[in-house]
Structures are given as structure tokens and as C-alpha cells.
C-alpha positions in Angstrom: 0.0 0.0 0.0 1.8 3.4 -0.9 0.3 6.3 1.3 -2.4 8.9 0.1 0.0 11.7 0.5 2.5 10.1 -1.9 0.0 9.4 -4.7 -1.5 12.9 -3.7 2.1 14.3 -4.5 3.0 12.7 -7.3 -0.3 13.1 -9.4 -0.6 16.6 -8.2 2.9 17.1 -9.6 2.2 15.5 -13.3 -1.2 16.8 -13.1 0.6 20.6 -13.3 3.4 19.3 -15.6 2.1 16.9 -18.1 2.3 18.1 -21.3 1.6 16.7 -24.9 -1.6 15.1 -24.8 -2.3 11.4 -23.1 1.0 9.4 -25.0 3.3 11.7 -23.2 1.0 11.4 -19.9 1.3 7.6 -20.1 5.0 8.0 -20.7 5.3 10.1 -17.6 3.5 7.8 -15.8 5.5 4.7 -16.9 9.0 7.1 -15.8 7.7 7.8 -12.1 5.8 4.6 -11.5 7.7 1.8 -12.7 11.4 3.4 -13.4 11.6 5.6 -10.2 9.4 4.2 -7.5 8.7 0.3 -8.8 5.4 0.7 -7.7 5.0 -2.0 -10.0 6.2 -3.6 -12.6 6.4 -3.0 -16.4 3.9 -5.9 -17.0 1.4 -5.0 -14.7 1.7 -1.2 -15.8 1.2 -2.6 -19.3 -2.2 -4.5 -18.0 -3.5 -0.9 -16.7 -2.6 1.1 -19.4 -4.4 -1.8 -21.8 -7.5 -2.1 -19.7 -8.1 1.9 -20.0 -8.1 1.5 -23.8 -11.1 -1.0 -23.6 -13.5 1.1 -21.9 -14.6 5.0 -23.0 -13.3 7.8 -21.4 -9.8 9.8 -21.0 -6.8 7.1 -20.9 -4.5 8.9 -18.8 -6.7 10.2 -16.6 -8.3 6.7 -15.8 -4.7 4.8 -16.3 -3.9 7.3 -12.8 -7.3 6.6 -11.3 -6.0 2.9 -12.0 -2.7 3.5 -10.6 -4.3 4.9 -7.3 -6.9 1.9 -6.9 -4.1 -0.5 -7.2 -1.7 1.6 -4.7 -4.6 2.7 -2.0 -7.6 1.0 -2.7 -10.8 3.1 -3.4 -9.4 6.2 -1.3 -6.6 5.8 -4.0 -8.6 6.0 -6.4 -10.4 8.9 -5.9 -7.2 11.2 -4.9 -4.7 9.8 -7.9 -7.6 11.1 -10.6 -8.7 14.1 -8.6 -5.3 15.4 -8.2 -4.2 14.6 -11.7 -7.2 16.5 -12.9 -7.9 19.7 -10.5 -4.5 21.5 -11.4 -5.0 21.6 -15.0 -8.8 22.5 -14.1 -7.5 25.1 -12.5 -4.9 26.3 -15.2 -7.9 26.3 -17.7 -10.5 28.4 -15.3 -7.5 30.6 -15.2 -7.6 30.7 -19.1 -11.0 30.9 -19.2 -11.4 34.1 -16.8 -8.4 35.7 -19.4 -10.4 34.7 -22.0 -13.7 36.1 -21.2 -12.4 39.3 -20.3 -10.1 40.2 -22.5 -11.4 37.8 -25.6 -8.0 36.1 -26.4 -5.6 33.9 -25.4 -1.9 34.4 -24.1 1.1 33.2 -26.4 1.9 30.0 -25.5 3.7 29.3 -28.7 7.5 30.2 -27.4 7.0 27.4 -24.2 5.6 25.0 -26.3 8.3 25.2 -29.0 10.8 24.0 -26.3 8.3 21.7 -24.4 7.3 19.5 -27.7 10.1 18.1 -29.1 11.2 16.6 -25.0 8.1 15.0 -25.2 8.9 13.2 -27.7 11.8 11.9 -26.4 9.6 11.1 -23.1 7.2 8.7 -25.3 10.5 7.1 -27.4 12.1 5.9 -24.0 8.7 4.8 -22.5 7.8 3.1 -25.1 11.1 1.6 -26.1 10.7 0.4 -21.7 7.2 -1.2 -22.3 7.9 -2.5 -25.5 10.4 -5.2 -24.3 7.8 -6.1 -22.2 4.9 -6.6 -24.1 6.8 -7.8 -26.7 6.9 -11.3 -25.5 7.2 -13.2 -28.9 8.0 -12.8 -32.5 3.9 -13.0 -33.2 3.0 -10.2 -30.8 5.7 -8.3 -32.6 3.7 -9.0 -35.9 0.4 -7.8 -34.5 2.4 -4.9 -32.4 3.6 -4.0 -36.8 0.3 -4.6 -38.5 -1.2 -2.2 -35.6 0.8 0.6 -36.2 0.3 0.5 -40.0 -3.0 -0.1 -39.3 -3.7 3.2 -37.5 -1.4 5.1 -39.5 -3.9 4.2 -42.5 -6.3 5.5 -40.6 -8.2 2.7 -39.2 -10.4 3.7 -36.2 -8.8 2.2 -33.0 -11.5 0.2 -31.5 -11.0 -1.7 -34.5 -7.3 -2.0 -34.1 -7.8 -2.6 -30.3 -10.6 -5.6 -30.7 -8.5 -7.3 -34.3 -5.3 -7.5 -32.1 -6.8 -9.3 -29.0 -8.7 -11.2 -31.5 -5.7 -12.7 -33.2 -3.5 -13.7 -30.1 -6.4 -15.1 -28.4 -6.8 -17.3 -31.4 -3.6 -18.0 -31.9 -3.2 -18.9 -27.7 -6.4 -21.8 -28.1 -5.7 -23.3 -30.9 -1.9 -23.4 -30.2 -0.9 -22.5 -33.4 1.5 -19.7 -35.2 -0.4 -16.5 -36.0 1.1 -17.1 -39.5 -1.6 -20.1 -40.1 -4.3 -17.6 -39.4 -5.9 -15.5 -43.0 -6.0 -12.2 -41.9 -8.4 -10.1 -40.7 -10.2 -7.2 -42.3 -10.1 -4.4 -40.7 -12.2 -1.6 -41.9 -12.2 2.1 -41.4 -14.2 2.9 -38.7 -31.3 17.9 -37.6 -30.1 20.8 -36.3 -31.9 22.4 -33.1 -31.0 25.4 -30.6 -31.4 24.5 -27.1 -31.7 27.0 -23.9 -28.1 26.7 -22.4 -28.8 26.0 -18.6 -26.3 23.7 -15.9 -28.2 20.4 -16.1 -28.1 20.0 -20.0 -24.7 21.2 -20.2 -23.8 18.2 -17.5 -25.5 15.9 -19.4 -24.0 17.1 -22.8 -20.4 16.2 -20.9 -21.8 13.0 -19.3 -22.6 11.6 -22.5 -19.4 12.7 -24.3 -16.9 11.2 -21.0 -19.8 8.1 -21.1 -19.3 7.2 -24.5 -16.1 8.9 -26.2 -13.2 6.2 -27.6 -10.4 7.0 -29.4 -7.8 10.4 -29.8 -8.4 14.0 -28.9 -10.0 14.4 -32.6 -12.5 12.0 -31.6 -13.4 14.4 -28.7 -13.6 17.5 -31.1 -15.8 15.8 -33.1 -18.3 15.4 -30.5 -18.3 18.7 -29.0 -18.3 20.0 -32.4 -21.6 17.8 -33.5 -23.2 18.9 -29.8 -21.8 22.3 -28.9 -22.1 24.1 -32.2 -24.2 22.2 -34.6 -26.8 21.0 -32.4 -27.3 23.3 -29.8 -25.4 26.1 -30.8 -24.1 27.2 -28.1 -20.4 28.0 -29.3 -19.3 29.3 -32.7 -16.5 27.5 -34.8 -14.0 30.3 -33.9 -14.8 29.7 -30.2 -14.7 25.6 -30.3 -11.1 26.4 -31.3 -10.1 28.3 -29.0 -11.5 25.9 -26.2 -9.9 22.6 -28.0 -6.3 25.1 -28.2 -6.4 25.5 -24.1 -7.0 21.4 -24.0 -3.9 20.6 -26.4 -1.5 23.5 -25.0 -2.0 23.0 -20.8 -0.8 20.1 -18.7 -2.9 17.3 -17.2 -6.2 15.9 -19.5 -6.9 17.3 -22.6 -11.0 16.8 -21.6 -10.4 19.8 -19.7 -11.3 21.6 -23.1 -14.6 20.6 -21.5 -13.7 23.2 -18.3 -13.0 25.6 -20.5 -16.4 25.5 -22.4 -17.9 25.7 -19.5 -16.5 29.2 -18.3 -17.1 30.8 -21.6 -20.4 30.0 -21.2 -21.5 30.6 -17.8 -18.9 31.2 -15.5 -17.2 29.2 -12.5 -19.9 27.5 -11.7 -20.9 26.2 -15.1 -16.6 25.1 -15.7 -17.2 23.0 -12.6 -20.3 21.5 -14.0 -18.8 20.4 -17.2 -15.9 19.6 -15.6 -17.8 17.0 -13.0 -19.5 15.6 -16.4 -16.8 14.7 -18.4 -14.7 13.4 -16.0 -16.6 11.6 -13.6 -18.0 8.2 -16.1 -14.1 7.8 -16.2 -13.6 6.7 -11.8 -17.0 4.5 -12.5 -15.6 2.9 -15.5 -12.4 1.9 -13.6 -14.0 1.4 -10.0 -16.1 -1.6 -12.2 -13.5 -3.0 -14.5 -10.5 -2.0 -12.0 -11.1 -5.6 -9.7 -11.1 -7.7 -12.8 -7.7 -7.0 -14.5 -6.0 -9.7 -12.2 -8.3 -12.0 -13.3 -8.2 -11.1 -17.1 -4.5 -12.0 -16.6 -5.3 -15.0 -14.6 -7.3 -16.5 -17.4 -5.4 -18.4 -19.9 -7.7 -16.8 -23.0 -8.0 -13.4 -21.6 -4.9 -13.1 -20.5 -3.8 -13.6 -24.4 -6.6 -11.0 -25.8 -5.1 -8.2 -23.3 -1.7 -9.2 -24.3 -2.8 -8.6 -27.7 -4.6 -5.2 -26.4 -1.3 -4.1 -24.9 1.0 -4.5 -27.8 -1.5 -3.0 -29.9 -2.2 0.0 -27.7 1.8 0.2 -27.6 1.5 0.7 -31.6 -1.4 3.5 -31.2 0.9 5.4 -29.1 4.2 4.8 -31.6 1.6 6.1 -34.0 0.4 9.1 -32.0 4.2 10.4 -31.4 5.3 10.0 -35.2 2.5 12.2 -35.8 3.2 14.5 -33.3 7.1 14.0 -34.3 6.6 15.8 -37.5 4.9 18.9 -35.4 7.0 19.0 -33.1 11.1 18.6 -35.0 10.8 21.2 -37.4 14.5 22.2 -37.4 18.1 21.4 -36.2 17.5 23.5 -32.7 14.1 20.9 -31.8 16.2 17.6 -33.5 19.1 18.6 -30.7 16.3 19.2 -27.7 14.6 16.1 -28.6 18.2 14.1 -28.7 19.6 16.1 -25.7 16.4 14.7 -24.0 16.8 11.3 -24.7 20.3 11.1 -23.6 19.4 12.8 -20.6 16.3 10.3 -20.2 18.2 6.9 -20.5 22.2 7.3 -19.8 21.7 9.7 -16.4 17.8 8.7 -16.0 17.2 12.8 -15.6 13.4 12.8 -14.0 10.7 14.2 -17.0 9.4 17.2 -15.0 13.1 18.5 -15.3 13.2 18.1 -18.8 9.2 19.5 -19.8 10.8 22.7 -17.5 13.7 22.9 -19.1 12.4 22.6 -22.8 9.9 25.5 -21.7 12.8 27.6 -20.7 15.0 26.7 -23.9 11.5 28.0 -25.6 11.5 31.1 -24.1 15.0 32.1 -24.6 14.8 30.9 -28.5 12.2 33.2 -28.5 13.6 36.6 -27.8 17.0 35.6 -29.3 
């Protein structure tokens, strides 16, 4: 059992200094959990971080939420996801108040010049860490390779999620080679206005955390199709700005949702979206939290999440090529991002150092 106050600490801590969306979160998790503290091991992180990527909701958020149940129980539960979530809640309000009154946002794009490209180094190292381990054979490696070209393509990832489990399963009962196996197919995954008021906004944020799979685009796309098209409650211009505050602040991106919220009615209104969105994601891991062990226990199961865990590996190796190409756009970001690395694995330098010193680096490319 690890005490409330450490969890407390250490989620409070990324929740204030995660950056670059729920890959690098994972990554950062994998850094203080496994590398620094051996809370637990690399396999049993892996099990977590696959089990969060078979029911809907944010992944990082509910891979700490996990993190916390398995450390403290249900108390751990409860403070790991609060106190990764309430300092970026707090950093958007903050936005949000800036944003009301003065109808723009600050420049962010000097820290994040500096910040991206160490997150990328962040999500090479962890994944390079998980990847021996859920690499346990050359067929997992083959599924791992057909996932990521799979979701490069553009395949929706439920389907890359389910195909992958599928196929090891298969290949675990009826003891043969994956090669014997054909392949499978995988295949591309009116207009009202509506009174804005606290309880439908709740619900509007309810559904989305209840239901949502999939990237931070899948999450646009459903506040888009709610927020502007069907109740038209935010213009285009100003779903924008709201997704920018998720992508460029630490801790969840689904605190766009706090941010939408502010703009349109205040405090009161960011906590109620906030409360929406976020709390399907401790009810989803409170129910499937107890059975992990006993997916791994389970000679068949154990095989489908070994299959979901080399395949979720392959949407994250997928999610940092693309955010690679954004982020190493010339020889200053290409030395960051190797500087990083080095940094990372030869003198195992902790991640928040390196997210603060990227922003600095940033900042002083900036006015030079």
C-alpha cells in the first residue's frame, strides 16, 4: 500500500506538468511509477494502461485513477484522478477568466516550441521500456507491426484494439502460429438550438466522457456535433479556441470541457462540465478495476489483453510520429529532442526536469 499523501504528491505534480496530450502522460507515468518508485512492474503497468483503452473515457486520466486503486484501494482511487485533474482544471478556469475578459488567449507558442520536441523523447524511452515487455514473442511483434500501419492508415482504433486481441487469443487456443491464421479485415471505422442552462450542459459532458473512444479528434468531433451544430451554443471560432487551451495545458486534454464551460456561464458552469466529463471515467475503472487480475489469470484473456497491450503500444508509436513531425521542425528541436533522450536513459534525468527545461530553452529561443 503506498500512502495517500505520496499518490497525492506525485499526481498533483504531473497533473501541473504533463504536457503533450495522453501518450506523453502515459509516458510520464510509466517514468515515475515503474522506473523511479517500482510501484509496479512493467507488466502490470502494461495491463492498466491496456485495460483503460477498452472502456470510453480519457486514458491517462483513468490509467492514474487505476494506478491509485491498485496503490490505496478506493481512497486511491479517488485522490490519484482528482489530483491529476484539478491542477489543469485550475490552469484552464485561469484561461477561461483571461479569455472572457479580454477575448484572447496568451502566447503560448515560445513554451511549447521548447516543451514539444522533449516529449517526444519522453514517449521514445517509455515506449522503447514497455515495448520489451509486451513484446513477448516474434507474433506479438507482428500484431504490435500490423497495428501501427493499421492506425497510421487511418483505421479507427477500437478496431485495431478488438482485431489485435482477436488474433493472439486465437492463436493462444488453438496453439498454433499467427502465420496459419488469414487475416483479418479491418475496416475504417437535424439541427436544433437548445436553452443553455447547468443540467443540459452536464448531461451534454456526461454523454461525451460516457461514450467517447479513441484520440483527442475524436473528442472535437463530439463537442463540435453537440456544442455548435446541435445546440449552438459555441461558434467555430470559439470551439477552437476551447480545443487550443486542451492541447496546449498540462494534465487531460478533456479539460477543453472546463473551458467551455467558463465561456459560457462562468465558475460554476466550468465545474459543472468539468464534473461531467470526467466523472464516467472513476465509475468505468471502479467496475473493471477488480477484474484485471483475473483477465491476466485467465489463460484466453490473459492472451486477448496481451494482444490489447502490444496493440495499444502501436497507437501510441503512432500518435508520437505524428506529433514528431509537429513537433522537430529544425536542427534547434532535432538537438532538444536528442539532448532529451540522452538525458532520459544514460543519467535517467526525471521528466518534469526536462518539460521545464524545454519551456525555458523556448523562451530564450524566442527573444534571441
Amino acid at each position: 500500500m503506498t500512502p495517500l499523501r505520496e499518490l497525492a504528491a506525485l499526481f498533483t505534480r504531473l497533473g501541473f506538468t504533463a504536457f503533450g496530450g495522453p501518450a506523453a502522460h502515459v509516458a510520464m507515468m510509466e517514468d515515475e511509477v515503474v522506473r523511479r518508485r517500482g510501484w509496479m512492474t512493467r507488466e502490470q503497468f502494461l495491463d492498466l494502461y491496456g485495460a483503460t483503452n477498452l472502456i470510453p473515457g480519457p486514458n491517462s486520466t483513468e490509467l492514474a485513477i487505476h494506478i491509485g486503486h491498485a496503490r490505496a484501494g478506493w481512497r486511491g482511487l479517488v485522490v490519484a484522478g482528482a489530483c491529476f485533474i484539478l491542477p489543469a482544471v485550475a490552469i484552464v478556469m485561469a484561461l477561461g477568466w483571461v479569455y472572457a475578459r479580454f477575448g484572447a488567449l496568451p502566447e503560448v507558442e515560445a513554451v511549447l516550441y521548447g516543451i514539444k520536441p522533449v516529449i517526444i523523447a519522453i514517449v521514445a524511452q517509455a515506449m522503447w521500456n514497455l515495448g520489451r515487455t509486451a513484446i513477448k514473442s516474434w507474433e506479438l511483434g507482428v500484431v504490435g507491426a500490423a497495428a501501427f500501419a493499421a492506425t497510421l492508415a487511418g483505421v479507427n482504433e477500437l478496431i485495431v484494439l478488438a482485431a489485435a486481441g482477436t488474433l493472439v487469443a486465437l492463436a493462444k487456443v488453438s496453439r498454433a502460429r499467427l502465420a496459419s491464421f488469414a487475416p483479418i479485415a479491418l475496416a475504417a471505422g437535424g439541427t436544433s438550438s437548445t436553452a443553455f442552462g447547468l443540467w443540459p450542459l452536464f448531461l451534454v459532458f456526461l454523454k461525451i466522457g460516457s461514450v467517447l473512444f479513441g484520440s483527442g479528434y475524436v473528442l472535437i468531433a463530439f463537442m463540435r456535433g453537440d456544442l455548435v451544430e446541435r445546440l449552438h451554443w459555441l461558434t467555430e471560432s470559439q470551439l477552437l479556441d476551447a480545443i487550443t487551451v486542451g492541447q496546449v495545458t498540462p494534465g487531460p486534454v478533456f479539460t477543453t470541457a472546463t473551458f467551455v464551460g467558463y465561456i459560457l456561464g462562468g465558475p460554476l458552469a466550468a465545474g459543472v462540465a468539468t464534473l461531467g466529463i470526467f466523472l464516467p471515467a472513476f465509475v468505468f475503472v471502479a467496475l473493471s478495476g477488480p477484474l484485471v487480475p483475473r483477465l491476466r489469470a485467465s489463460r484466453v484473456a490473459g492472451a486477448v489483453l496481451d494482444g490489447v497491450n502490444v496493440a495499444s503500444l502501436a497507437l501510441m508509436a503512432a500518435v508520437a510520429l505524428l506529433l514528431g513531425r509537429t513537433a522537430i521542425v529544425d536542427v534547434p528541436t532535432a538537438v532538444a529532442a536528442a539532448v532529451a533522450a540522452i538525458a532520459l536513459i544514460r543519467y535517467r534525468v526525471g521528466s518534469l526536469w526536462l518539460v521545464l527545461a524545454g519551456a525555458v530553452v523556448g523562451l530564450v529561443a524566442r527573444v534571441v
